[in-house]
Backbone bond lengths (Angstrom), bond angles and torsions (degrees), N, CA, C in turn:
res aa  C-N    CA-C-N  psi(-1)  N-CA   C-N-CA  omega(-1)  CA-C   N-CA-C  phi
1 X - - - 1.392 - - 1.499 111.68 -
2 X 1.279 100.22 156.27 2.091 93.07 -168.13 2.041 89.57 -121.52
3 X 1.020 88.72 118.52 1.668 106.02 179.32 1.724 103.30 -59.42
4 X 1.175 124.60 147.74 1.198 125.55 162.28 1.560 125.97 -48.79
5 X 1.417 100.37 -39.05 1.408 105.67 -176.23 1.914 103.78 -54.56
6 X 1.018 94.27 -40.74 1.983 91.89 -174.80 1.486 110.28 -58.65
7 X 1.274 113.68 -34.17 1.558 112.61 -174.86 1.446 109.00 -77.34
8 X 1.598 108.38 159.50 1.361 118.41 -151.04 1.709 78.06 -90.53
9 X 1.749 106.48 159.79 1.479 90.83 173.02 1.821 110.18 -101.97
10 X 1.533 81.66 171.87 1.907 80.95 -175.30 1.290 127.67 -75.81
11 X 1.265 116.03 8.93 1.421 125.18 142.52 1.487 98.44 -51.05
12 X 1.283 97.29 -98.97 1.680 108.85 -153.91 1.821 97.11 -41.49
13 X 1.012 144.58 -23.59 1.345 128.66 -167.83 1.662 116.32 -83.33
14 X 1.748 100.60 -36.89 1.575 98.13 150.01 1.336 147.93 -57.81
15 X 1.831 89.01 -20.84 1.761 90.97 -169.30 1.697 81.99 -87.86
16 X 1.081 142.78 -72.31 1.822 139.39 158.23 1.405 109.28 12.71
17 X 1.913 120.46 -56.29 1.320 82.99 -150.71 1.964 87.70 -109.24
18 X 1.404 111.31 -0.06 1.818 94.10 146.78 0.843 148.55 -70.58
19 X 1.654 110.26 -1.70 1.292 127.97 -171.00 1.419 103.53 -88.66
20 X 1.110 103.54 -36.31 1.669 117.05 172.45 1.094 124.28 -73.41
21 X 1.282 127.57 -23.47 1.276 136.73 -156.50 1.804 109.40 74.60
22 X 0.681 120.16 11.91 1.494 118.13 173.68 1.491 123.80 -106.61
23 X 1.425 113.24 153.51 1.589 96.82 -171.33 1.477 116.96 132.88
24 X 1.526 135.27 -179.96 1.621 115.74 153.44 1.000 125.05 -84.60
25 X 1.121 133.60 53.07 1.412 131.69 141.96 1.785 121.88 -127.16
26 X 0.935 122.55 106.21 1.315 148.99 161.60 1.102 107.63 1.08
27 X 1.695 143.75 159.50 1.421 153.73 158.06 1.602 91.53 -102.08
28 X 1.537 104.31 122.12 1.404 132.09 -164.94 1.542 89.80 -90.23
29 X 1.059 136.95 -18.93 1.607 130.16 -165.61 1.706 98.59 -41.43
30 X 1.321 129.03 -62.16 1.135 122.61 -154.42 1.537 107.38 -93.89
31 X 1.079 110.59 27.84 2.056 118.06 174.03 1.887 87.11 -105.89
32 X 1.373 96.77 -38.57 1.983 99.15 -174.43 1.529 97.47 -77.57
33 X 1.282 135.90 -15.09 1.472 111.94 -158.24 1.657 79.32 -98.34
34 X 1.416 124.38 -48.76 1.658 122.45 178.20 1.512 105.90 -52.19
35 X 1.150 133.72 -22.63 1.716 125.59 -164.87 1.486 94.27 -101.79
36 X 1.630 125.53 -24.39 1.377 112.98 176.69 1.664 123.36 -81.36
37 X 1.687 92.31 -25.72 1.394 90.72 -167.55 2.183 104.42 -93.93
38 X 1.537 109.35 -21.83 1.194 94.63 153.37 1.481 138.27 -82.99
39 X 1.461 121.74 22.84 1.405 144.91 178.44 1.735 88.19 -103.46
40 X 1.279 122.37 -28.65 1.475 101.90 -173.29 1.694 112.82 -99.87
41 X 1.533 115.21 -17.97 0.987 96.22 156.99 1.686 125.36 -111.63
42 X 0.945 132.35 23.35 1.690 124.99 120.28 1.213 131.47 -62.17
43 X 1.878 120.30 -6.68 1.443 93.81 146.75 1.231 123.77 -121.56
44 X 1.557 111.27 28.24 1.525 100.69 156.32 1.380 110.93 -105.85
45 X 1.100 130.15 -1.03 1.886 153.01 141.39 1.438 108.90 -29.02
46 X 1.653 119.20 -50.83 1.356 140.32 179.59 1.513 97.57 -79.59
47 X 1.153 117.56 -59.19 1.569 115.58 -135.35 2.009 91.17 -82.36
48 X 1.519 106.22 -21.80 1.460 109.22 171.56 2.050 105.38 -76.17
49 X 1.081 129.91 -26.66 1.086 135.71 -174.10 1.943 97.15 -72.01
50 X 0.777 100.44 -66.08 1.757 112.45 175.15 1.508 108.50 -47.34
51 X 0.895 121.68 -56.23 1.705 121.37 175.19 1.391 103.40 -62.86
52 X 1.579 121.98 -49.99 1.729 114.69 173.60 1.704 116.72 -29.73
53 X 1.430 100.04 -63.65 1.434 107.87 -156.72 1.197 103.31 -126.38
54 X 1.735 114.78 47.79 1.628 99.43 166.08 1.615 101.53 -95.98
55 X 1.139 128.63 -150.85 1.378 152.75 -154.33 2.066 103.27 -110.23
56 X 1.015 129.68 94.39 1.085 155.42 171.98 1.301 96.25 -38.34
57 X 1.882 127.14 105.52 1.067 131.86 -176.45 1.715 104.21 -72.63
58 X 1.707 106.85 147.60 1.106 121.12 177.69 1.728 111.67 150.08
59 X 1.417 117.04 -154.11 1.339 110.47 173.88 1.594 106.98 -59.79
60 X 1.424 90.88 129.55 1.793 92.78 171.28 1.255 101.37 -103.59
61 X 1.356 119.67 146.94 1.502 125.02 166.89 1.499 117.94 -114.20
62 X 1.231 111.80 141.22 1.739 85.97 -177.03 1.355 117.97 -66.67
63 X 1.051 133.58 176.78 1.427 150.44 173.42 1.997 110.35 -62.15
64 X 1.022 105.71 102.37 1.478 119.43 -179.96 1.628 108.84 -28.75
65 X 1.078 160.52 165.89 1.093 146.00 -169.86 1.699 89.88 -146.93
66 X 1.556 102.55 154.18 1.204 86.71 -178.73 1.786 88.87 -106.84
67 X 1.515 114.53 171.28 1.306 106.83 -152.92 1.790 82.13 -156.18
68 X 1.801 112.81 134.74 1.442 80.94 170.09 1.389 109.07 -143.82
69 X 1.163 106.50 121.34 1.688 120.78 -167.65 1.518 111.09 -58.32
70 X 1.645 107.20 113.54 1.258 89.48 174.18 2.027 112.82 -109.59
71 X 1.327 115.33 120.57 1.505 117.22 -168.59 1.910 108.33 -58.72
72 X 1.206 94.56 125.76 1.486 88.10 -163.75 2.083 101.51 -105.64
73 X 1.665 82.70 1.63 1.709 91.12 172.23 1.865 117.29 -83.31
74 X 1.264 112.49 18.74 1.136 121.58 -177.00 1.270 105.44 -97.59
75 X 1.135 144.62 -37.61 1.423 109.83 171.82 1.714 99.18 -125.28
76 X 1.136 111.18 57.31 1.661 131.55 159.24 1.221 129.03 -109.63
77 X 1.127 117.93 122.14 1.776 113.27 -174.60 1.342 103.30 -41.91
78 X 1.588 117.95 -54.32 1.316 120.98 -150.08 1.734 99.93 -70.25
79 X 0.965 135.41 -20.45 1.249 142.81 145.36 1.513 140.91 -31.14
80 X 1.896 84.67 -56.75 1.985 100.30 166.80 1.668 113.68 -57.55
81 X 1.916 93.95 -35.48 1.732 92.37 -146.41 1.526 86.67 -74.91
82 X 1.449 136.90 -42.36 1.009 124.37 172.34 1.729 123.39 -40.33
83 X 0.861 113.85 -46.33 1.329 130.16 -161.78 2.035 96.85 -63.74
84 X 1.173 83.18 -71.62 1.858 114.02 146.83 1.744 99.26 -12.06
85 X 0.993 117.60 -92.01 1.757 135.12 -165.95 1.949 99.62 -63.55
86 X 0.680 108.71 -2.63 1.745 117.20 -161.33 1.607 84.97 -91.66
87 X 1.495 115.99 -70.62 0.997 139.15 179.75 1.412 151.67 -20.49
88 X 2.068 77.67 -63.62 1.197 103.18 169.88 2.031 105.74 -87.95
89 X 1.361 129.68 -24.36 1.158 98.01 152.38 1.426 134.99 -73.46
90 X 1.267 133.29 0.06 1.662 140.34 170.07 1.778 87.45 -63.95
91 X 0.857 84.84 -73.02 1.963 91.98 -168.71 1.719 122.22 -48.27
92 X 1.440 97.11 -10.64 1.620 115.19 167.45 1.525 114.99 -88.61
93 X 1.454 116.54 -48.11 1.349 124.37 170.29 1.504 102.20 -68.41
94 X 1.064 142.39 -57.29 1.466 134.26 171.66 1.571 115.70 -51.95
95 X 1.421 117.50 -17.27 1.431 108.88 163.44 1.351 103.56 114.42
96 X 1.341 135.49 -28.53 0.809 133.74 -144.95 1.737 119.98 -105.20
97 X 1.183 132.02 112.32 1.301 130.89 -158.51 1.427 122.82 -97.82
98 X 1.401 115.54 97.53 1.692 123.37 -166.39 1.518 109.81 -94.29
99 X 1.257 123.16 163.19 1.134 131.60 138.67 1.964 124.01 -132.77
100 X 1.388 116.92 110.98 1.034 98.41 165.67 1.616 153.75 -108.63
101 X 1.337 109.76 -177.40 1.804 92.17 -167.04 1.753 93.96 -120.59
102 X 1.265 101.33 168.81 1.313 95.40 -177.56 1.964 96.60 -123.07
103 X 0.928 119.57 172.78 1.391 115.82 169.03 1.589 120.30 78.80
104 X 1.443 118.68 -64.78 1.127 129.56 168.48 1.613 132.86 -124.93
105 X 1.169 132.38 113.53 1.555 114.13 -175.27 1.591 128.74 -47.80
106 X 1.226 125.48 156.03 1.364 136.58 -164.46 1.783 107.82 -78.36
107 X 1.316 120.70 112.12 1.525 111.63 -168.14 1.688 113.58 -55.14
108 X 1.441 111.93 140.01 1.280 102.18 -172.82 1.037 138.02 -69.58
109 X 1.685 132.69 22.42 1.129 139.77 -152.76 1.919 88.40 -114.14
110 X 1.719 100.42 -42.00 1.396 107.37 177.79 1.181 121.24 -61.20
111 X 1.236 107.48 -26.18 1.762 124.16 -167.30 1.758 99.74 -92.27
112 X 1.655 121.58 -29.00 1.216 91.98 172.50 1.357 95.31 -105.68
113 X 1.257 139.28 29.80 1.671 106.12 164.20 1.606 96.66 -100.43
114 X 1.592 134.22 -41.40 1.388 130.06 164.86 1.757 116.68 -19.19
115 X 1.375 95.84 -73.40 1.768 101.21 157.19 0.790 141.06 -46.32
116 X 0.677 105.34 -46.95 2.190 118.06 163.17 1.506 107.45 -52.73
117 X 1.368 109.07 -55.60 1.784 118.50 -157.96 1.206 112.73 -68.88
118 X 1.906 114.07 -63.96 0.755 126.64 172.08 1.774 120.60 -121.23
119 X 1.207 128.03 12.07 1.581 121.60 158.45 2.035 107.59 96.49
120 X 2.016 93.28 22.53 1.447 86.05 -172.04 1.318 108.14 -106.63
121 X 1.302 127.77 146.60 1.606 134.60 -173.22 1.597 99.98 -89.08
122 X 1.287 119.34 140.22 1.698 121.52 149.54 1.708 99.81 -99.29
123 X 1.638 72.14 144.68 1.903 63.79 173.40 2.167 91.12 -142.58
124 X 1.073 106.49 160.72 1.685 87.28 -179.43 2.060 85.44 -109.17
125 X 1.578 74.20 139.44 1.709 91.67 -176.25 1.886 111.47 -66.59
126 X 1.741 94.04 -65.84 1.628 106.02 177.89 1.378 84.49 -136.94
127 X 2.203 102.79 164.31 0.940 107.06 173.46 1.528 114.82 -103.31
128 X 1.413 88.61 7.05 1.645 107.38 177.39 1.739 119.64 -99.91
129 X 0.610 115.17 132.33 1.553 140.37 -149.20 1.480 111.57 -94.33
130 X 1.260 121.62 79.94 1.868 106.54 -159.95 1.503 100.86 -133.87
131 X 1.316 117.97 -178.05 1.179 104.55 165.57 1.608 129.38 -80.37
132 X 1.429 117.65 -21.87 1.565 137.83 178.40 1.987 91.07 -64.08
133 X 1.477 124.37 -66.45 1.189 125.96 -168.04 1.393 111.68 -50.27
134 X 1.262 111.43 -41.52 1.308 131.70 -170.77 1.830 90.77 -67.52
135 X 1.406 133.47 -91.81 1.175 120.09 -153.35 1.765 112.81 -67.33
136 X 1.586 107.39 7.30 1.365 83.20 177.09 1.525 102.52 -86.82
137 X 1.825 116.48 -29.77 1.529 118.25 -166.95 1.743 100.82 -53.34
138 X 1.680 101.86 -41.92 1.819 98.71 -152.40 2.089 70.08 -65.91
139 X 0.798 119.84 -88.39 1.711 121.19 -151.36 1.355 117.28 -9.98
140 X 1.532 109.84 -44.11 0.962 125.36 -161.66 1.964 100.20 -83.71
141 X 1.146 114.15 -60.26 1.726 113.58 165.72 1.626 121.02 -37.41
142 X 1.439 85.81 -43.12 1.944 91.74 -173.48 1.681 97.06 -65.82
143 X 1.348 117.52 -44.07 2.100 89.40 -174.88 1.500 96.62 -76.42
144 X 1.691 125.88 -49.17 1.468 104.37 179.26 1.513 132.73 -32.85
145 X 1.186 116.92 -25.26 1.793 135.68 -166.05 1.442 66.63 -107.33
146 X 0.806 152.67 142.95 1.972 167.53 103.53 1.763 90.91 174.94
147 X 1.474 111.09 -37.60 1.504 84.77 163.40 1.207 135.54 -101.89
148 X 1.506 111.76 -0.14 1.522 130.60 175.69 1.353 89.88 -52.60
149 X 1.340 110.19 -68.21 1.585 136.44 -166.06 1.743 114.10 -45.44
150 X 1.707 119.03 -40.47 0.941 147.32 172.39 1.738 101.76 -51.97
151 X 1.524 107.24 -71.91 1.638 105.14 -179.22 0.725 124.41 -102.59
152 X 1.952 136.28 8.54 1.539 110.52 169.59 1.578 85.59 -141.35
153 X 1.406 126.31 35.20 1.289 91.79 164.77 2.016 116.99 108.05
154 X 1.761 115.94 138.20 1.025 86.89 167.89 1.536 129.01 -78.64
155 X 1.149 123.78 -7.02 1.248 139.65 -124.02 1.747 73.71 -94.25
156 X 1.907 115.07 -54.99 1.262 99.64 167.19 1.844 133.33 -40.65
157 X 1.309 90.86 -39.14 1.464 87.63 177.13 1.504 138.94 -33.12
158 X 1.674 78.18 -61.20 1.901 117.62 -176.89 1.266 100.75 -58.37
159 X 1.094 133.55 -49.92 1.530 139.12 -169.12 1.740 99.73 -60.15
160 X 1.264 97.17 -80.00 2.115 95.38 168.67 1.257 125.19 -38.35
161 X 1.417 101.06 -55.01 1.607 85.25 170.79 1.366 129.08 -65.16
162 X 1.637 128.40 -1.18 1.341 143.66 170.28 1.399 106.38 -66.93
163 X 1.843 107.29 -46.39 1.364 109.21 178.52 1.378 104.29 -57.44
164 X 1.753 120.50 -75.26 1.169 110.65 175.46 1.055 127.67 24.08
165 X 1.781 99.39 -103.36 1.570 121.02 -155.43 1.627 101.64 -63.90
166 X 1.636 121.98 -31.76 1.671 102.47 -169.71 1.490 84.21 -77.84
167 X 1.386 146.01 -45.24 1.615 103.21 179.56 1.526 130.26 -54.01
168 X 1.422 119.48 -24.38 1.656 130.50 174.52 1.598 94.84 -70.45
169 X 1.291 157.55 -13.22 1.006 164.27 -103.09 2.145 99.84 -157.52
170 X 1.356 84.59 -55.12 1.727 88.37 158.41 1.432 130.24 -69.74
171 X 1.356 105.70 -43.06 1.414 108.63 163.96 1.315 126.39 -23.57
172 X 1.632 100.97 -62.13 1.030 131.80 -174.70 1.704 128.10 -47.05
């Protein structure tokens, strides 16, 4: 019979056969050669993803911005009268010769002898009375009267502007 004391103990026989590589536990070499070589292709996995969809060297421009204009001539006279003068030349190139009133319409007796005389429309702009209505009508009258004035004369003028004021006159 072989006494215990003779046998090596199982300490020392574990630390023996790791020293060797022998034993139950495994030679890890090929868990490291699989963990190195799938570390290399996740980063050429990445580094191909980055070249896909980076930014195409050359002129860079910055990034368009969006920007958003807000018109601050909208509720400004100086805005209407423009708008006003815009208008009244469309309605000159189209031929057509207006005058408008703001507040109250032009009585029709005025409106057909204007037409008759000289070929000018009243038309009532608003019946509301503001300051925006207001500078688009005068804007818009002042180039009509430069061409009233242009083809028939001041004498046409004077006469309209007679109409005018008795409609500003009703307002009143």
């Amino acid at each position: 019979m072989l006494s215990m004391e003779s046998a090596k103990s199982t300490m020392a026989v574990a630390l023996a056969d790791e020293l060797t590589g022998k034993g139950w536990r495994r030679n890890r070499t090929r868990i490291r050669i699989a963990a190195v070589l799938c570390s290399l292709v996740a980063a050429c996995i990445i580094w191909a993803l980055f070249e896909r969809f980076r930014v195409p060297a050359g002129e860079t421009k910055p990034a368009r911005e969006l920007i958003a204009a807000v018109d601050l001539r909208v509720g400004n006279p100086a805005g209407a009268a423009e708008r006003g003068e815009a208008k009244a030349k469309a309605d000159i190139e189209a031929g057509e010769l207006k005058l408008q009133t703001v507040g109250w319409p032009a009585a029709k007796a005025d409106v057909a002898s204007s037409k008759k005389r000289y070929g000018v429309a009243w038309t009532l702009r608003s019946t509301e009375v503001n300051s925006l209505t207001t500078a688009y009508a005068d804007a818009y009258n002042r180039v009509m009267y430069a061409e009233i004035e242009r083809r028939h004369g001041k004498d046409a003028v004077e006469q309209l502007r007679r109409i005018e004021t008795a409609i500003l006159r009703q307002e009143g």
